[in-house]
LUMDRENMI-797576 format. One record per residue (C-alpha): x, y negated, z; residue number from 1. Coordinates in Angstrom, 3 decimals. Each point is the difference from the previous one (the first is absolute). Example, Ala and Ser with C-alpha at 12.3 -4.5 7.8 and 13.67 -1.06 7.14 Angstrom:
<kolfis>
KOLFI  c1  c2  c3  votor
KOLFI  12.300  4.500  7.800  1
KOLFI  1.370  -3.440  -0.660  2
</kolfis>
This chain:
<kolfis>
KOLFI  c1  c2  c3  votor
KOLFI  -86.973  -35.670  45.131  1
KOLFI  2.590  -1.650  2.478  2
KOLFI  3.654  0.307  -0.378  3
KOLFI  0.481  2.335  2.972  4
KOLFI  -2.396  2.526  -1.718  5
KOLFI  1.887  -0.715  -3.423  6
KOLFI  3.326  0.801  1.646  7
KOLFI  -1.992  3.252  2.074  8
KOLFI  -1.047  1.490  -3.570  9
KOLFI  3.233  -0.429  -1.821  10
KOLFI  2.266  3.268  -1.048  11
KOLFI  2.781  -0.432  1.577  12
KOLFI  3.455  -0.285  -1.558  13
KOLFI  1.825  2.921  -2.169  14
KOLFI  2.736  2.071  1.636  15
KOLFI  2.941  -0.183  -1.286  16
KOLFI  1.336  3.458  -0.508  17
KOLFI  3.884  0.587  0.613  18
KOLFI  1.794  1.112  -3.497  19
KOLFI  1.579  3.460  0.801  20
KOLFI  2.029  1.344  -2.765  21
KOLFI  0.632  3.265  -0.779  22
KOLFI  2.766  1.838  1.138  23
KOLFI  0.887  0.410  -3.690  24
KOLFI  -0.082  -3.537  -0.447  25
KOLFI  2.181  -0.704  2.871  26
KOLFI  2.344  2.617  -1.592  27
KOLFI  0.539  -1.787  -3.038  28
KOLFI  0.732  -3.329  1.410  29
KOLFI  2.887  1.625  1.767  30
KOLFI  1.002  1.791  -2.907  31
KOLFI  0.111  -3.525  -1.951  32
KOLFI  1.831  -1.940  2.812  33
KOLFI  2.455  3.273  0.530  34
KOLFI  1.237  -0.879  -3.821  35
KOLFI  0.526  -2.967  1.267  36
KOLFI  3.276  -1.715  -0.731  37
KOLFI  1.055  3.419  -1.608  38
KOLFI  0.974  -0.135  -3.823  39
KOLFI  -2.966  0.517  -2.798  40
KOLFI  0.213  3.429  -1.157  41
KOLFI  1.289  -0.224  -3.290  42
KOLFI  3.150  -2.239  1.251  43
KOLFI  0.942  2.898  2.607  44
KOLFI  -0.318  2.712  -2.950  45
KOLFI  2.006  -2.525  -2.027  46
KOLFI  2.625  -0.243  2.599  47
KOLFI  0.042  3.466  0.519  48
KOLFI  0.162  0.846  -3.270  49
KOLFI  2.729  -1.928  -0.640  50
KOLFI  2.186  1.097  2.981  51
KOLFI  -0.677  4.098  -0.804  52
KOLFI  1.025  -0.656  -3.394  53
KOLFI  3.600  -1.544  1.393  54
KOLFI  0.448  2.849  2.642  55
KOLFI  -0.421  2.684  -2.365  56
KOLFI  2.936  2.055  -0.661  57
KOLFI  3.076  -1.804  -1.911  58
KOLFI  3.440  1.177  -1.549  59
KOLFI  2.341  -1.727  1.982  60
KOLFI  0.437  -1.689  3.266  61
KOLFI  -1.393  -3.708  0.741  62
KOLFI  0.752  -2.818  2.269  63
KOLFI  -2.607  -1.402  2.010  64
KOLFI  -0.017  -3.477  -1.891  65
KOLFI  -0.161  2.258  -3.428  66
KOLFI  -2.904  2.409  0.921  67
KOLFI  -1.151  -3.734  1.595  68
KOLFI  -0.167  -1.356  -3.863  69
KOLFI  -1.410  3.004  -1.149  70
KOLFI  -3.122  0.226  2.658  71
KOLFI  -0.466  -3.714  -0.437  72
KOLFI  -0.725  0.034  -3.876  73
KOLFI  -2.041  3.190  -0.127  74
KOLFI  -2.230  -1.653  3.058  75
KOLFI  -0.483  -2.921  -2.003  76
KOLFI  -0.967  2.109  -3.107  77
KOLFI  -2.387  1.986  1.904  78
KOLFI  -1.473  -3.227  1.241  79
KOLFI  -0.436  -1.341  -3.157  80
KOLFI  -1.437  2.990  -1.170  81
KOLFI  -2.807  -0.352  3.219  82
KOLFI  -0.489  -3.730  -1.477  83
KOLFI  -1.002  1.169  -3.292  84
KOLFI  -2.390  2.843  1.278  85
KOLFI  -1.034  -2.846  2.094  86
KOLFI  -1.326  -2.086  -3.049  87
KOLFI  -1.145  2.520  -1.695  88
KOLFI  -2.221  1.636  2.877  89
KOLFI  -1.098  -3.644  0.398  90
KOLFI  -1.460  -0.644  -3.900  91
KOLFI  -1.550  3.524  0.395  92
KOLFI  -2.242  -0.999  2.838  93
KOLFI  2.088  2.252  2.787  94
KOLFI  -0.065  -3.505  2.424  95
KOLFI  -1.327  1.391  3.531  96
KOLFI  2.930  0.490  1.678  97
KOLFI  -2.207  0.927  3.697  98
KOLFI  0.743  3.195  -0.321  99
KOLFI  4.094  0.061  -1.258  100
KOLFI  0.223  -2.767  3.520  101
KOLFI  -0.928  3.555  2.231  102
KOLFI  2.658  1.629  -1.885  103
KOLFI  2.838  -2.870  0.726  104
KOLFI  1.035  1.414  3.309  105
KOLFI  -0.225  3.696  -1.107  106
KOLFI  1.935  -0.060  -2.871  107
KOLFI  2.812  -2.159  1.709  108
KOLFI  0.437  2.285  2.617  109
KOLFI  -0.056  2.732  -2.331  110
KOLFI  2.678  -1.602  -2.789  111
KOLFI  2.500  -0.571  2.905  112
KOLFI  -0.004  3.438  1.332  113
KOLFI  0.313  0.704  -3.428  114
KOLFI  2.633  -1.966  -0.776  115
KOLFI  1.813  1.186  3.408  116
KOLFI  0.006  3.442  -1.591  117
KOLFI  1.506  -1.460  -3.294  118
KOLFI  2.866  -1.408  1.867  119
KOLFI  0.709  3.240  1.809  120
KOLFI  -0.081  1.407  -3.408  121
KOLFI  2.437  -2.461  -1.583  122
KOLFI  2.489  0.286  2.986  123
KOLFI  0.114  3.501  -0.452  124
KOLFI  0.392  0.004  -3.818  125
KOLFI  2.881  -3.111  0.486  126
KOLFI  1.906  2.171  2.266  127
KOLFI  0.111  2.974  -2.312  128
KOLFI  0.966  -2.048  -2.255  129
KOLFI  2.979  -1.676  2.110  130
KOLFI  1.087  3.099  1.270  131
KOLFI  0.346  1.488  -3.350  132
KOLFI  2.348  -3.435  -1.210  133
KOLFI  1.912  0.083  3.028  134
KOLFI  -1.723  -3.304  1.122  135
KOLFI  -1.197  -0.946  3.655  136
KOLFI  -3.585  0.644  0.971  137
KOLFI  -2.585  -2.429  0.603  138
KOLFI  -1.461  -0.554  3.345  139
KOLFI  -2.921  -2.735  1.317  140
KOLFI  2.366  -3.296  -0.740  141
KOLFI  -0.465  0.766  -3.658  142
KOLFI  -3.796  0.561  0.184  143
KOLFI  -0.203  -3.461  2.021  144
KOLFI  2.064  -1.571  -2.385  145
KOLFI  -1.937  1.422  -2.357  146
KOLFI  -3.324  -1.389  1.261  147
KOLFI  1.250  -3.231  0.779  148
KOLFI  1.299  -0.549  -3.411  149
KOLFI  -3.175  1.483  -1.971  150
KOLFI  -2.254  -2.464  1.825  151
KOLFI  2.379  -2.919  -0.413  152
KOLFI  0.041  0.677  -3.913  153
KOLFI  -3.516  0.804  -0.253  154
KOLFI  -1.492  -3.048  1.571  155
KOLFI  2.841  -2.275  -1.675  156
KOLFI  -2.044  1.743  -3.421  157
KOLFI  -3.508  -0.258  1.370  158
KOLFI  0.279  -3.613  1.314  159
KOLFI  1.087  -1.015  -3.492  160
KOLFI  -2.740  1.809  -1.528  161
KOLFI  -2.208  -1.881  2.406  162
KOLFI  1.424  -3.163  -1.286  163
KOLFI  -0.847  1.198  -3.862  164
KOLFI  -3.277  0.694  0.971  165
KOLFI  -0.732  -3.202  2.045  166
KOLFI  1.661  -2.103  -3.162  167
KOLFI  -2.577  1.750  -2.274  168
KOLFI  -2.584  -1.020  1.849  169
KOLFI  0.722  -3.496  0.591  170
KOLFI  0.787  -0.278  -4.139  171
KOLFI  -2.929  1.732  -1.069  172
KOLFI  0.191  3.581  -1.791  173
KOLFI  0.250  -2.126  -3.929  174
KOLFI  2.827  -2.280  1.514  175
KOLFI  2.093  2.735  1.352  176
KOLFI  -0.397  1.987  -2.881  177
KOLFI  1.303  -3.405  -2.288  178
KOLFI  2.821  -0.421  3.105  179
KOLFI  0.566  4.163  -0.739  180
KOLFI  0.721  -0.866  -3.420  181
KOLFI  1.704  -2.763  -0.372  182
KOLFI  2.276  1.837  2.899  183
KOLFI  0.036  2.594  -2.168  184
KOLFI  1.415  -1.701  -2.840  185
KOLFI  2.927  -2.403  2.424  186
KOLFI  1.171  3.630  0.857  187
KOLFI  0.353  1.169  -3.399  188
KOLFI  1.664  -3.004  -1.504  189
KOLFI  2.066  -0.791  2.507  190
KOLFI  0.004  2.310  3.714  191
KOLFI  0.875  3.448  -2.237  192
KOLFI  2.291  -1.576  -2.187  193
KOLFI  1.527  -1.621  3.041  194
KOLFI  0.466  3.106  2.273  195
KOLFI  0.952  1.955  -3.342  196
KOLFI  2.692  -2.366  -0.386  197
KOLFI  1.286  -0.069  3.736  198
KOLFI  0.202  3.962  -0.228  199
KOLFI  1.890  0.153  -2.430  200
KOLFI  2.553  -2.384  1.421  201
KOLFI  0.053  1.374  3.228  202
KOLFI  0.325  3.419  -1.894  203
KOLFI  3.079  -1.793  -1.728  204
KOLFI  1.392  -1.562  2.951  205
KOLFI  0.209  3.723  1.977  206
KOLFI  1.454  1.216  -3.573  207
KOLFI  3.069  -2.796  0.571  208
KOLFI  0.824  0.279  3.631  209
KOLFI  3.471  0.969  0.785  210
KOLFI  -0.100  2.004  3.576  211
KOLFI  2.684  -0.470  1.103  212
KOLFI  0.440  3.344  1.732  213
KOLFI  0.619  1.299  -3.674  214
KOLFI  3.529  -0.287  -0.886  215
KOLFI  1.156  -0.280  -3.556  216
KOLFI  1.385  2.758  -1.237  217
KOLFI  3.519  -0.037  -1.533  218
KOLFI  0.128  3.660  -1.526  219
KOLFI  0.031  -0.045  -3.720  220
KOLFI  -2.375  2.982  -0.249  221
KOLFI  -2.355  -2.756  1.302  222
KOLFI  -2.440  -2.281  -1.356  223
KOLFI  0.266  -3.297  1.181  224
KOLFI  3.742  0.360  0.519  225
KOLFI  2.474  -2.848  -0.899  226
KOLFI  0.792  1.682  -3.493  227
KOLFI  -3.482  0.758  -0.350  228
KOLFI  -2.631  -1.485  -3.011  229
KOLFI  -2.377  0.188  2.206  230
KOLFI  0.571  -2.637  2.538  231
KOLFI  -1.252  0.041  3.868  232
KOLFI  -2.080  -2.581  -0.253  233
KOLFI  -1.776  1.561  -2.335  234
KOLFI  -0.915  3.592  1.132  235
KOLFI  -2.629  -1.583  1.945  236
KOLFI  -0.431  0.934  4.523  237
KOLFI  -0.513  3.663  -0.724  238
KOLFI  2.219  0.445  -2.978  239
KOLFI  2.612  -1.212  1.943  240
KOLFI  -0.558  2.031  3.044  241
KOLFI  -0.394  3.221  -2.487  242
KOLFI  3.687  -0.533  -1.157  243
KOLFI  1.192  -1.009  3.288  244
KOLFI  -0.752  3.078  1.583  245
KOLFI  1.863  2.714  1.447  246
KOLFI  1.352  2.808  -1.207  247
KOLFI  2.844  -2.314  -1.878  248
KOLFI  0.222  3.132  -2.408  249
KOLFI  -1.479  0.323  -2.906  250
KOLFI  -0.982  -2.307  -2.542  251
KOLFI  -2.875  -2.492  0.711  252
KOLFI  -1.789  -2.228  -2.729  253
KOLFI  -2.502  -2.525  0.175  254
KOLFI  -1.432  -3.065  -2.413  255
KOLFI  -2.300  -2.516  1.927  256
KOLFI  -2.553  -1.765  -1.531  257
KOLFI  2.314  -3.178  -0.213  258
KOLFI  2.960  2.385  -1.582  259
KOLFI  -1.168  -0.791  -3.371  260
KOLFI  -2.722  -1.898  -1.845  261
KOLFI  -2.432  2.798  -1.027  262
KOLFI  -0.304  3.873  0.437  263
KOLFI  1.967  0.886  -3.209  264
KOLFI  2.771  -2.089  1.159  265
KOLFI  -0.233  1.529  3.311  266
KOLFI  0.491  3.680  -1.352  267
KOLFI  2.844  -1.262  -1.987  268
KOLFI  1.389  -1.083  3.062  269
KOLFI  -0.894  3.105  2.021  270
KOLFI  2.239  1.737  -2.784  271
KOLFI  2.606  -2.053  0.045  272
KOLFI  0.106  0.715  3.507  273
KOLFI  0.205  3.238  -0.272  274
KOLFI  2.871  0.141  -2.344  275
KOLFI  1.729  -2.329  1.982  276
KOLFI  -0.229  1.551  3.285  277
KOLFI  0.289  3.404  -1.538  278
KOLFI  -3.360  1.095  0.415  279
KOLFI  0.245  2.548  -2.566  280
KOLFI  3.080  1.549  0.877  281
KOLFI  -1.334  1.619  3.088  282
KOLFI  -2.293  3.083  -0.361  283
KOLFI  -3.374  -0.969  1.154  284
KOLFI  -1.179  -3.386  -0.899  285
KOLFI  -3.647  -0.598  1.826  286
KOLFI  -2.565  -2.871  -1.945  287
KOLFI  -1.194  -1.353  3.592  288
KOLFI  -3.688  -1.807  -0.627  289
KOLFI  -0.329  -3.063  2.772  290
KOLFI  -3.552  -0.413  1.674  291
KOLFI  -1.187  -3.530  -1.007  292
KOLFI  1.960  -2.116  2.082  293
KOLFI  2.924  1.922  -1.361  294
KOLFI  0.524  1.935  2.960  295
KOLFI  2.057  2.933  -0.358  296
KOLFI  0.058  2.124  3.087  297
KOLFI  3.178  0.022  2.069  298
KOLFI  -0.601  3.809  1.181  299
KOLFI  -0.346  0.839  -3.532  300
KOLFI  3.023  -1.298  -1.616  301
KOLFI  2.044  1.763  3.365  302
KOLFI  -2.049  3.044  -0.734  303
KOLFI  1.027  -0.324  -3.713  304
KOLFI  3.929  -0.324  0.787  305
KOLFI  -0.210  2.586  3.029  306
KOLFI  -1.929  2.604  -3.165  307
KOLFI  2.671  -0.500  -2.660  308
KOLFI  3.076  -0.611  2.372  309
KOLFI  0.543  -3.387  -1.077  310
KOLFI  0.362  0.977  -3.715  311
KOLFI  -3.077  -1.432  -1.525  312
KOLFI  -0.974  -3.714  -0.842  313
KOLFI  -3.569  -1.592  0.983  314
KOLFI  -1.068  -2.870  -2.540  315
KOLFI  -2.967  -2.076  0.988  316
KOLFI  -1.795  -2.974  -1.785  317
KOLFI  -1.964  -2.086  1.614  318
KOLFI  -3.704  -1.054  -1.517  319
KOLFI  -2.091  -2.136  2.418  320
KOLFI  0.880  -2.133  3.383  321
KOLFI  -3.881  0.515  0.830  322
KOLFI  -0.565  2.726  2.926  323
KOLFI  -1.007  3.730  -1.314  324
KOLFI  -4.141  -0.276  0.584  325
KOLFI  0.466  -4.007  -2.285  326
KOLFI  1.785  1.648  -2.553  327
KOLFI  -2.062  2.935  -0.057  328
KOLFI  -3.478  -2.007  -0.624  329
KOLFI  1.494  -2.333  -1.512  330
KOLFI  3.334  1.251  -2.270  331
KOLFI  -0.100  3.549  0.142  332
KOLFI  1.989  0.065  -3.724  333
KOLFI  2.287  -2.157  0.647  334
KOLFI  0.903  3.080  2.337  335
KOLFI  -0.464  2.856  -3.098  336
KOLFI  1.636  -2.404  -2.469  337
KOLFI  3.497  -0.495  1.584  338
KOLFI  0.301  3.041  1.238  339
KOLFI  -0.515  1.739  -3.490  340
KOLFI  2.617  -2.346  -1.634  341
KOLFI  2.094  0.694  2.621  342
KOLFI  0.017  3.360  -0.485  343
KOLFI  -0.300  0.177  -3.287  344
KOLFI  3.104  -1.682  -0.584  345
KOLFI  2.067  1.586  2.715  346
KOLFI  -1.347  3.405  -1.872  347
KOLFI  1.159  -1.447  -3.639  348
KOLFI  3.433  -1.095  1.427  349
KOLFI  0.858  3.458  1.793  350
KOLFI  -0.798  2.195  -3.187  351
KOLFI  2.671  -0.767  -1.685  352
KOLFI  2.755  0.580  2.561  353
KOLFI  1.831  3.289  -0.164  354
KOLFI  -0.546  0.527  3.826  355
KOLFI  -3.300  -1.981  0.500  356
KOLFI  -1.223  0.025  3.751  357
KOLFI  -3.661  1.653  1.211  358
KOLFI  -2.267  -2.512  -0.106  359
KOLFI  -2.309  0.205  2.887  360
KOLFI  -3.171  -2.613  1.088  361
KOLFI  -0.946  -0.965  3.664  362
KOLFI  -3.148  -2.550  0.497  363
KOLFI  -1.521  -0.597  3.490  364
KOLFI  -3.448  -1.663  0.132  365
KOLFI  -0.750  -2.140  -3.156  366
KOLFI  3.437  1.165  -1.139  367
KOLFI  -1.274  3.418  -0.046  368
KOLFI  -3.091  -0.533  -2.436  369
KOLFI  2.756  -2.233  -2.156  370
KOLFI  2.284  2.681  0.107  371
KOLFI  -2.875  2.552  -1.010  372
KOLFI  -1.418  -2.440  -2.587  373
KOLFI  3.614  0.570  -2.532  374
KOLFI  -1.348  3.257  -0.541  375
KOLFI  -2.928  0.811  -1.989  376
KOLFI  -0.551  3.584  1.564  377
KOLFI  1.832  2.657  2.121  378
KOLFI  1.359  1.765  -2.645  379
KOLFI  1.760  -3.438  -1.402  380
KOLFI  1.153  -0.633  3.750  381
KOLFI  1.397  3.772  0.398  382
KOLFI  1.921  -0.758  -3.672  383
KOLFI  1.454  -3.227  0.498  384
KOLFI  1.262  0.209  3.726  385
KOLFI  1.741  2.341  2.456  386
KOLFI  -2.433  -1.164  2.370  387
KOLFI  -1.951  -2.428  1.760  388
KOLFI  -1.238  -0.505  3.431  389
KOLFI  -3.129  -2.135  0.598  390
KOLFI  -0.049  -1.283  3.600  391
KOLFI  -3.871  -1.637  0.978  392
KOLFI  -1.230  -0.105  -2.658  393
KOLFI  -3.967  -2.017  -0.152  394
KOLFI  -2.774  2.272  0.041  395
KOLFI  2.520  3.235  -1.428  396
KOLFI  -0.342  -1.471  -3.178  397
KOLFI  3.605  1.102  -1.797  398
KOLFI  1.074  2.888  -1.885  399
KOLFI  0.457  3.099  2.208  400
KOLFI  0.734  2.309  -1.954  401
KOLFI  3.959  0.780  0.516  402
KOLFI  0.540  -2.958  2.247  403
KOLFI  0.700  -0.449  3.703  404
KOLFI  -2.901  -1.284  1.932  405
KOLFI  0.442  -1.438  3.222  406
KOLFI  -3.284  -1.482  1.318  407
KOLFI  -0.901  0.014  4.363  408
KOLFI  -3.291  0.842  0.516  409
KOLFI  -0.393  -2.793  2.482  410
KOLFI  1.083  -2.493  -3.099  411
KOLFI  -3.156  -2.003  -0.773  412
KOLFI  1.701  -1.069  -3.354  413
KOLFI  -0.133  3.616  -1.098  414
KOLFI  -3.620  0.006  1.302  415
KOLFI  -1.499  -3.211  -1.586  416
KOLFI  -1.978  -0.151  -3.052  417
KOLFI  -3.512  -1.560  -0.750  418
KOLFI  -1.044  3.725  0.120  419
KOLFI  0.275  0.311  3.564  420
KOLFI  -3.277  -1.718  -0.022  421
KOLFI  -1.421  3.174  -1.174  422
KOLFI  1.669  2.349  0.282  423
KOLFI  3.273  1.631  2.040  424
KOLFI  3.663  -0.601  -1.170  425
KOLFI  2.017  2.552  -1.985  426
KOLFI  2.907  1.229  2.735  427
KOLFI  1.422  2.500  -2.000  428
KOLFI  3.374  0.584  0.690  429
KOLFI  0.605  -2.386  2.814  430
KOLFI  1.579  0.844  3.370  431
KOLFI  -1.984  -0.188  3.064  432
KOLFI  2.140  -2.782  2.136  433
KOLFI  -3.026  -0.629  2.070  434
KOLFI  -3.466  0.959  0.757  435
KOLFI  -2.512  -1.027  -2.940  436
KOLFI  -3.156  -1.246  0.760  437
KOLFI  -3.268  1.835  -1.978  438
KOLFI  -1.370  -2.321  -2.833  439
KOLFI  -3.298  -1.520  0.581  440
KOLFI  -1.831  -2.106  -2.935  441
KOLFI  0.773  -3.648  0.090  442
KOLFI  1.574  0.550  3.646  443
KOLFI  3.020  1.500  -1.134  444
KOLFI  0.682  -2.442  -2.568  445
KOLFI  -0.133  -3.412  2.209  446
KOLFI  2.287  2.034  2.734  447
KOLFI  2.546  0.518  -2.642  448
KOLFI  -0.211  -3.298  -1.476  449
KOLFI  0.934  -1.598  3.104  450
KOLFI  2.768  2.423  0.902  451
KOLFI  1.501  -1.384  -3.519  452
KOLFI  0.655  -2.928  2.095  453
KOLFI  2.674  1.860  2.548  454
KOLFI  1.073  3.121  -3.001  455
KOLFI  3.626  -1.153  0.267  456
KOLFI  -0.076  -0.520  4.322  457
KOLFI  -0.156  3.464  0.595  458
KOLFI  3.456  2.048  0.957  459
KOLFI  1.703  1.320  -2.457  460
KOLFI  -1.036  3.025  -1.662  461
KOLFI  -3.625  -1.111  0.954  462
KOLFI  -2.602  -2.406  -1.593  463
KOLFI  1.426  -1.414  -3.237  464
KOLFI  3.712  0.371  1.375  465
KOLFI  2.389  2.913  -1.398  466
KOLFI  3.318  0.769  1.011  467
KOLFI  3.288  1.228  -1.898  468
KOLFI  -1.456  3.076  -1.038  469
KOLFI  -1.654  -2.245  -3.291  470
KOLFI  3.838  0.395  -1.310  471
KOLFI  0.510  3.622  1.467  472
KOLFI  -3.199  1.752  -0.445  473
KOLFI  0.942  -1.228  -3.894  474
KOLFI  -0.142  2.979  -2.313  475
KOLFI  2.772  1.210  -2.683  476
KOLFI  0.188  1.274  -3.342  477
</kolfis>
């Protein structure tokens, strides 16, 4: 056969068919570059998460930067959270992620209207809030603010969580773990011990400062006085602003931490005091109990004078430099010891006196569950007082029976307990200052937690502040 009829009887070549794809194909390779560049799903419900739980309803008024912290940490938390679903879904075989890409853009769009909403919300709430505490409304500039400041915080946190990560993998998952450790154990030996340490001289240091704004008081009737035992030095910052302050009537006593060398020779002191300034000549004679920097309120030693018309004397004794929430986690007796053999004494030195004074209690705060703590029961507190008056006192936890009460609804002090987890706060018998927000599991606990942080920046009468009326609204006998 010749070539030419070879080449007449071949087949000749296969077509090659164009590849149409199906319209539904086509659809999903939109769908999968549309998620393009969006977030993965479960970081947009972490963010979102995170953000809702910061907008929802609080008990006092933030600043931008504040509700900034507070966003910031709960998005972080929520993202963490999406990292560990992450591993899990990942050792339990869930690893096609095709399908959660289509979902990217969708669920973006849809957690930012979301969050839009949330905002509107928040506003709204804020400006109740304001409006009820006397306190200017917020506008756009504190949303912007707000924004700007969450992000900044949030990828300072990321980026160094990135850098964790990217160590880890470098070292090897059995080398970090032996870095983690012997980390671990430099912090304990030395980082805690370290920062413990600088605390409590920092605590010390704001214990010793002399403002001086606060003038030395030259009244006899006055601690801290030139013929006083108890020097100036030694009342401590708010000791000496406590006897300092104005009304000059009346008798005002105070023992600082540096007054004496131990809590018995402190109440000695406090007595001597007292029989030096004439404490128990006057008529009313009030056992004050200091929060634990040894704060005693200004508005309620002026509401104390203003009740009794200058004839009463307040006696204080101081028990910790540390701020209230240290002392409370970490020295809450110290706070029921002192003020039991305070008052205890001041009780067994007035019984014998032909015309002994009432003996009344005040405690704000921490000072209110030490005042609370000399007494065993109502009926003991109703017997061995005229009266008492607890002002904020944590979680309600004092002895109400008989006693003055003063606790703002919008006080998160009043409002915090490990409870609040579960559960909604007790509010019996406090006064509606502002709107309260309802309780929601879990939710309302972290918003009250972080308005701890800004209790005492709220106007008076508001928040963790009270006025004078925690010496008048003081009952009688």
């Amino acid at each position: 056969m010749t070539p030419n009829a070879a080449a007449g009887n071949a087949s000749p070549p296969p077509q090659i068919q164009p590849i149409v794809e199906s319209d539904s194909r086509v659809g999903e390779k939109y769908r999968d570059r549309a998620g393009f560049g969006a977030p993965r799903v479960g970081t947009t419900l972490g963010v979102t998460f995170g953000v809702l739980a910061s907008l929802a309803p609080g008990l006092l008024p933030r600043t931008p930067s504040a509700q900034a912290i507070v966003t910031s940490l709960l998005v972080v938390l929520g993202l963490g959270v999406v990292v560990l679903g992450r591993i899990a879904l990942r050792r339990m075989g869930f690893g096609d992620g095709s399908l959660r890409r289509r979902w990217r853009l969708p669920v973006l769009v849809a957690a930012v209207s979301i969050i839009a909403v949330a905002v509107a919300q928040a506003e709204r709430w804020q400006n109740r809030l304001r409006g009820a505490m006397g306190v200017a409304h917020v506008g756009p500039w504190y949303w912007l603010e707000w924004g700007v400041g969450t992000a900044l915080i949030t990828g300072v946190v990321a980026g160094c969580c990135l850098g964790i990560r990217w160590v880890v993998r470098q070292l090897g998952r059995v080398r970090s773990l032996l870095a983690l450790t012997a980390l671990g154990v430099a912090a304990q030996a030395v980082v805690v011990p370290t920062v413990v340490e600088w605390k409590k001289a920092s605590y010390a240091a704001a214990n010793a400062f002399v403002d001086p704004g606060v003038v030395q008081p030259v009244s006899p009737n006055r601690s801290g006085s030139p013929v006083s035992a108890a020097s100036w030095p030694s009342l401590g910052a708010q000791g000496r602003k406590f006897v300092a302050g104005a009304p000059a009537q009346g008798v005002r006593v105070y023992v600082g931490l540096n007054s004496a060398p131990d809590l018995d020779a402190r109440v000695a002191l406090a007595i001597r005091e007292l029989e030096r300034a004439g404490g128990f000549q006057h008529g009313n004679l009030v056992v004050t109990v200091p929060t634990g920097s040894g704060w005693i309120d200004g508005e309620a030693a002026a509401g104390l004078d203003q009740r009794f018309g200058g004839d009463v004397a307040l006696v204080g004794l101081q028990y910790s430099d540390a701020p209230s929430w240290a002392t409370f986690v970490f020295g809450r007796t110290a706070a029921e010891e002192s003020a039991r053999a305070l008052f205890t004494a001041v009780e067994q030195r007035i019984s014998g006196l032909p015309n002994r004074p009432k003996l009344y209690v005040y405690g704000q705060s921490l000072g209110a569950l030490g005042g609370s703590s000399i007494f065993t029961g109502d009926a003991e507190q109703d017997r061995r007082t005229c009266a008492v008056l607890w002002a904020g006192p944590p979680a309600g936890e004092v002895h109400r029976e008989g006693a003055t009460v003063l606790a703002n609804a919008s006080d998160p002090v009043v409002h915090w307990s490990p409870s609040l987890l579960w559960r909604p706060p007790n509010l019996t018998g406090t006064r509606p200052d502002a709107p309260v927000p309802q309780w929601l599991p879990v939710m309302s606990f972290l918003q009250t937690s972080a308005d701890l942080l800004g209790a005492l920046d709220a106007p008076s009468g508001h928040g963790h502040r009270y006025g004078v009326d925690q010496g008048t609204a003081l009952g009688t006998c």
